[in-house]
N, C-alpha and C positions, 0 to 999 in steps of 0.2 A: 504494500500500500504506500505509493510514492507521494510525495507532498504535492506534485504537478499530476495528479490522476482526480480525474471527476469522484471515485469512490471516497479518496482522503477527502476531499473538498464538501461534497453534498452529503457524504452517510458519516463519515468514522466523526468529522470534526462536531459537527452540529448534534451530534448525539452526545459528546465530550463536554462542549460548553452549555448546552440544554440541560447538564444535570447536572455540571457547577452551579448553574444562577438556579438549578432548583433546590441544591443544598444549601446555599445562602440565603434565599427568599424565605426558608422555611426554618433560619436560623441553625444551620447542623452544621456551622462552617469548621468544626472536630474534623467532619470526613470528608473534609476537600480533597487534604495530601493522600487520603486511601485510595479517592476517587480516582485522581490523576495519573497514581501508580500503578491501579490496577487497567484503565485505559492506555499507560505504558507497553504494559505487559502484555495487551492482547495486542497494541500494535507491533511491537517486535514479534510476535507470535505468528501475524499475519504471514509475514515472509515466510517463514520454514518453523516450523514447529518445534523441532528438535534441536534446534537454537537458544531457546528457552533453559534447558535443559544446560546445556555449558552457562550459560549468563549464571544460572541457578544455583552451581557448585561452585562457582568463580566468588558471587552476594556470598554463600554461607559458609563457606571456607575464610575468607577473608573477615569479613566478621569474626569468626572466632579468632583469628590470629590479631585481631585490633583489638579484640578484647585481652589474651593473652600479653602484647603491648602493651597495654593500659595497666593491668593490675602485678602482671610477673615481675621477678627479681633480675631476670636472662632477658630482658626486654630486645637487644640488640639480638641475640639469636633468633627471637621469634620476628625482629624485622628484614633479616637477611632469609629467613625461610619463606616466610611471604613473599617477599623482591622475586626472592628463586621460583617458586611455583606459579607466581602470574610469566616470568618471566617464562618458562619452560612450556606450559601451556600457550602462551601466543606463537612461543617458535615452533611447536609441534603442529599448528595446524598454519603455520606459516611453512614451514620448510619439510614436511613429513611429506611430501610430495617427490622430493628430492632421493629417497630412501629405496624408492622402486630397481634403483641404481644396483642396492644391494639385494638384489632379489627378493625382498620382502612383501609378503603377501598384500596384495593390492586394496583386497578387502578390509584391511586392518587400518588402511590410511582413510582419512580424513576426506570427503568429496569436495567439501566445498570449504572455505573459511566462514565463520560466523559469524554474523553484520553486525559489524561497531565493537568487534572485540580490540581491535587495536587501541580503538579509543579510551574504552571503559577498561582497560588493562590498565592505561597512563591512571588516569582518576583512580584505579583501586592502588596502587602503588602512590602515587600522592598521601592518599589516605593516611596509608600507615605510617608513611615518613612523616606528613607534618603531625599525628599519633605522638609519634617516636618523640621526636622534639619538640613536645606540648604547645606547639603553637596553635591547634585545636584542641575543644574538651571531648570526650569521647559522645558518639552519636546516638542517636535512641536510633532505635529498628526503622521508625516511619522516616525519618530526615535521613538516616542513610542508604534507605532503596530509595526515597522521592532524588536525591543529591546523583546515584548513578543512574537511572529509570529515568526520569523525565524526559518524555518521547521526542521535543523538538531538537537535542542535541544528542541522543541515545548514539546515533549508528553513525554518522560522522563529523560530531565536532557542535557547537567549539568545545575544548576539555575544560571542564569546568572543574574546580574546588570545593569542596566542602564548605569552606569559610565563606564562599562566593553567595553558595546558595541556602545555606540552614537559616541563617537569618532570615531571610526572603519566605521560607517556609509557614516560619513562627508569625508573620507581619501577614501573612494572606488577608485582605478580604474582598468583598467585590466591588465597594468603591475602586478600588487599585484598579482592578481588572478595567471598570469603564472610565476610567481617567486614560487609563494606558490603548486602550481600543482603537482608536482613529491610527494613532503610530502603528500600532502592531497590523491593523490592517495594511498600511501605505507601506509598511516593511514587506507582509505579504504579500501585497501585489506586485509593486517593480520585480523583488524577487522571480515573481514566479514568471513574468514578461520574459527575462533576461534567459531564465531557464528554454523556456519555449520557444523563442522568437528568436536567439540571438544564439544559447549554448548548444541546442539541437540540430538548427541550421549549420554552425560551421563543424558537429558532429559530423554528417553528413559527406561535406570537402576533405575532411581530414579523413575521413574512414577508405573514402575512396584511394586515396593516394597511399596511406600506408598499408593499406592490405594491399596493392599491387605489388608493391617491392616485397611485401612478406610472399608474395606465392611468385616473384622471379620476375614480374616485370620492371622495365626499365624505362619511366615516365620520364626521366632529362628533368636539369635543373629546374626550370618553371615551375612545372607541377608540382614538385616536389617542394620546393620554395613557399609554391601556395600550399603544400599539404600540413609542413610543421608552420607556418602563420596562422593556420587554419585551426589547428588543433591549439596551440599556441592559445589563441582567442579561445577553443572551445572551451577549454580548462581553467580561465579567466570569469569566465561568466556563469560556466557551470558549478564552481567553488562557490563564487558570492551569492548567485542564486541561492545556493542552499542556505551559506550563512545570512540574508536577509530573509531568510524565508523561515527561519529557525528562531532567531531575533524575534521577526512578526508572532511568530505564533507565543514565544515565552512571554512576550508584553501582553498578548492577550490573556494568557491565564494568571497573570501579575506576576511575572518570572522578569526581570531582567537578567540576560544573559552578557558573557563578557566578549567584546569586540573585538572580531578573528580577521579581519581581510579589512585593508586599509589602500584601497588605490594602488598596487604595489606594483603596478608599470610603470609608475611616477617614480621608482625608484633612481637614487642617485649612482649606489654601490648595489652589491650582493649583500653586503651589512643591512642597507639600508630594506633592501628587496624582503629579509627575515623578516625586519621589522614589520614589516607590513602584511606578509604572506603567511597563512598561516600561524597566527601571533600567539596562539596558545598554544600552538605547539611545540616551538619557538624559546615559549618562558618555561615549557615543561623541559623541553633539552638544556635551557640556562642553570633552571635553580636546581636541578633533580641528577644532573649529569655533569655537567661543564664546569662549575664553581665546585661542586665534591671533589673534582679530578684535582683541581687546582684553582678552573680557573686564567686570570693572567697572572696570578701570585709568585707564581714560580721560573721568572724570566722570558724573554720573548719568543727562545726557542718551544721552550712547553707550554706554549700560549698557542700557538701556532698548533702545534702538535695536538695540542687537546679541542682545536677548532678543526680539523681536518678528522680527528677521529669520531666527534659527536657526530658530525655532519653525514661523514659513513652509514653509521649504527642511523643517524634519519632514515638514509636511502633504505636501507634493509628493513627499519620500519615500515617503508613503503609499501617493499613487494619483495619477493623470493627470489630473483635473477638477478646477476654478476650487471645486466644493466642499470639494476636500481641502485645497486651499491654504488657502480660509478656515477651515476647520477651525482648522489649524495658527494662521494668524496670530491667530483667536478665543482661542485656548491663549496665544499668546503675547503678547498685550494682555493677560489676565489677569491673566498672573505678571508682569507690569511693575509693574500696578496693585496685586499684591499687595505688590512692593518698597517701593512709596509707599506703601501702610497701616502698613507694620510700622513707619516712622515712627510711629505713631499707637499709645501706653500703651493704650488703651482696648482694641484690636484684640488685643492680645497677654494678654488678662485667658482666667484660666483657666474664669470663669462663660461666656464666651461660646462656648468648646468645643463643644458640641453643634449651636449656629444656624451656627456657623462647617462644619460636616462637612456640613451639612443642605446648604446654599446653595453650597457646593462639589461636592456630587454634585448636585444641580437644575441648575446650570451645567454641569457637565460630561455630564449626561443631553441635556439641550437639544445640546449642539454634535454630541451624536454622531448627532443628522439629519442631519445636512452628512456625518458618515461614511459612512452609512449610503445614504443617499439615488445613486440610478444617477447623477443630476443635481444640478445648480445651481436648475434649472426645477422637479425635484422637492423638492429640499426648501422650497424655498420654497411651493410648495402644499402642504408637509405642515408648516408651521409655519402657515399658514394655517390648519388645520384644527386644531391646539394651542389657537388664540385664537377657535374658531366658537363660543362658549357660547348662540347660538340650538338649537343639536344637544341640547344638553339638556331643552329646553323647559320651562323654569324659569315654574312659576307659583304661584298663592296655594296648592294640593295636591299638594305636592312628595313624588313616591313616591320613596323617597332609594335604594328597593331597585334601582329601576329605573337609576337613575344609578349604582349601585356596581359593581350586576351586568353595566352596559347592554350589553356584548359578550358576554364569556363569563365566570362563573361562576371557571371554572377558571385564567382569567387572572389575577385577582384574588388567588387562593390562595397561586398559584404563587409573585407578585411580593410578597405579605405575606411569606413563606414565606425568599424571597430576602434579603428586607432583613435580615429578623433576622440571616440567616448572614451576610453582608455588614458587617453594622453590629456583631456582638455574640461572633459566634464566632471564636476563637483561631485566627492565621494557624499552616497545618503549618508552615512552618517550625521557627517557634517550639515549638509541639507536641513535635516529632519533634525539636528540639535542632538542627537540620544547621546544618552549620559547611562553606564554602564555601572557607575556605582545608585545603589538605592537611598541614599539619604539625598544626590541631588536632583532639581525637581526636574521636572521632563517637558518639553515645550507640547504643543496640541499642532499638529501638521495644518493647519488652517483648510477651510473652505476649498482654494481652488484646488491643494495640492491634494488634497481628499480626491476631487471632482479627476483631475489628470490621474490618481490610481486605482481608480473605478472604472474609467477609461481603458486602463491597461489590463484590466483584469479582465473585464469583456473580451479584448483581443486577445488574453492567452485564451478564453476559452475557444473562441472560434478555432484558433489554432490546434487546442488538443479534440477538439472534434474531430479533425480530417488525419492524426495519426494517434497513433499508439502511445501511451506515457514511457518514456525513458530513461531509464535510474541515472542517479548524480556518480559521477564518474569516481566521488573518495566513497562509494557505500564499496568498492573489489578494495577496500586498504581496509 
């Protein structure tokens, strides 16, 4: 049950908030958080059943070893026991695939990964740690299934805290929810425009172009060009889709959630690019992994070092293949290299602003072949065809239509069309004012911008009438 499907939209949600505002109305706001949780549970449920089932021993395992943290004398043991077992369960249904190698009965592996484990791994290992170094007080049963269960960020993202959200829990009521309504609607509809109209469409260009070099064909630089811009985009729109979509919906049930995707093809650097992309996940690799290690504490070479290794362990958070890892450690030579320029006055000049955003998104378009790509084998033939400039047929009567348009027409439009928004247009956050902490107040999206996301939501519908709903590209992470 996908957020961009008429079923989430007209049956699961309206069923959800019809029986919030009927436990409020009738004063039982006690079983909001049950409500919410158990409406969690049947929507993870929806996808695969047997889902449940891991999530399930993941909650009651954990649990006990938090409670074990809490009261035991070996406190540290039972926090490196926990780390160990979320961490050996996400890599066994990450990498137990890989094991066929040793002829191990195929039955015994894992078919599928299951949806938002990556995620709710990071939050259940958070857990324990800030447990561990009392910077939270231990959780009652309801605040800690509502804190990893709450369906708008369950299956991917943003990673949220404990600290983030119990408070938020304790403060529910439905005033909140319709103060917060107009935003969380305007969240959920651009959202879901962007998903349908903008992330699906350059699905589409990109699919075509890299499944051809995965089964041997040889589109030439052009296409190819257009196919990682294309994916490029798709994975831009497709991310924030969800994180305003997720946004929307947590302001509707009086959730403020914390802000994952910041314009981040505005980036200056690949430092900067973190900062913005994926930002929770980002502060889970800073405070959880990177400052344990060291850090930059320990001189510039193990600064570097311990930024090139987190960034690794990112990619294989990713996905299981030697291409995501280099993914990550491509990301993370970067931002090393970007620590050693900032040394450098000239780097930090505000004229260079522009070639600096330019050469940060070029770089960062290039690595997401290695994303994108099934294989190691494939991207590398599809960076092969990046660099084929015979596929142009460059000579003294150069039809430049023919090179601009040389795929489709419509690809062209689409990625002009992108950049500008990408490059030019005001991130909603900022738009819409949202303030991510709960004590500051929250602005009311006014009349027209109501009016323009009512508009847009019309149009996603027409749009998902003529196809099929699409899943968000991080529910396979």
């Amino acid at each position: 049950m996908l957020f961009n499907s008429f079923e989430f939209i007209f049956h699961f949600f309206p069923v959800v908030f019809g029986g919030l505002a009927l436990l409020y109305t009738t004063g039982r706001k006690n079983l909001v958080p049950g409500w919410l949780i158990a409406s969690s549970i049947y929507y993870y449920g929806d996808f695969r059943l047997w889902h449940i089932f891991v999530l399930a021993f993941e909650l009651l395992l954990n649990y006990y070893l938090a409670e074990r943290i809490w009261s035991s004398s070996k406190r540290l043991r039972w926090l490196w026991l926990g780390i160990a077992i979320d961490v050996a369960v996400l890599a066994w249904f990450k990498y137990a695939h890989l094991l066929h190698h040793l002829h191990m009965d195929e039955a015994l592996l894992p078919d599928t990964l299951p949806l938002g484990i990556s995620f709710y791994t990071f939050q259940l290992i958070a857990y324990l740690v800030d447990l561990y170094a009392k910077r939270i007080e231990r959780a009652s049963v309801r605040d800690y299934l509502f804190f990893i269960l709450f369906f708008p960020q369950l299956i991917a993202g943003p990673i949220v805290h404990y600290m983030q959200i119990a408070p938020q829990v304790k403060a529910l009521e439905f005033g909140k929810c319709c103060r917060y309504l107009p935003m969380g609607v305007a969240f959920f509809s651009v959202g879901l425009v962007k998903k349908v109209f903008l992330a699906d469409a350059f699905a589409t260009f990109a699919d075509k172009s890299f499944d051809a070099v995965a089964s041997g064909a040889h589109p030439g630089m052009v296409e190819a060009w257009g196919g990682v811009l294309s994916y490029s985009m798709q994975i831009y729109f497709d991310f924030c889709a969800y994180y305003e979509m997720a946004i929307g919906l947590g302001l509707i049930f009086g959730i403020r959630l914390p802000v994952n995707f910041l314009s981040p093809y505005k980036a200056e650097s690949f430092r900067d690019f973190w900062r913005r992309w994926h930002i929770t996940l980002s502060a889970f690799l800073r405070d959880y992994l990177y400052i344990p290690l060291g850090g930059n504490r320990r001189g510039r070479f193990r600064t570097l070092a311990n930024i090139v290794f987190v960034m690794t362990l990112a990619g294989a958070w990713h996905g299981s293949g030697w291409n995501f890892v280099l993914w990550g450690a491509g990301h993370g030579i970067l931002i090393a290299l970007n620590h050693l320029l900032l040394r450098i006055k000239l780097f930090s000049s505000a004229l260079l602003r522009p070639l600096k955003i330019a050469l940060t998104f070029i770089s960062v378009t290039l690595l997401w072949v290695l994303f994108r790509s099934e294989s190691l084998k494939s991207a590398l033939s599809y960076y092969r065809e990046l660099l084929t400039i015979s596929a142009l047929q460059v000579d003294w009567q150069i039809d430049w239509s023919k090179i601009v348009l040389h795929w489709d027409r419509a690809m062209w439009l689409w990625i002009a069309l992108a950049l500008v928004l990408v490059w030019f247009a005001p991130n909603l956050k900022k738009v819409l004012r949202y303030e991510e902490r709960p004590e500051r107040a929250i602005a009311n999206p006014g009349f027209l911008f109501g009016l323009f996301a009512g508009m847009l939501f019309l149009i996603s519908m027409k749009m998902m009438s003529g196809s099929a709903s699409k899943a968000f590209l991080y529910f396979m992470f």
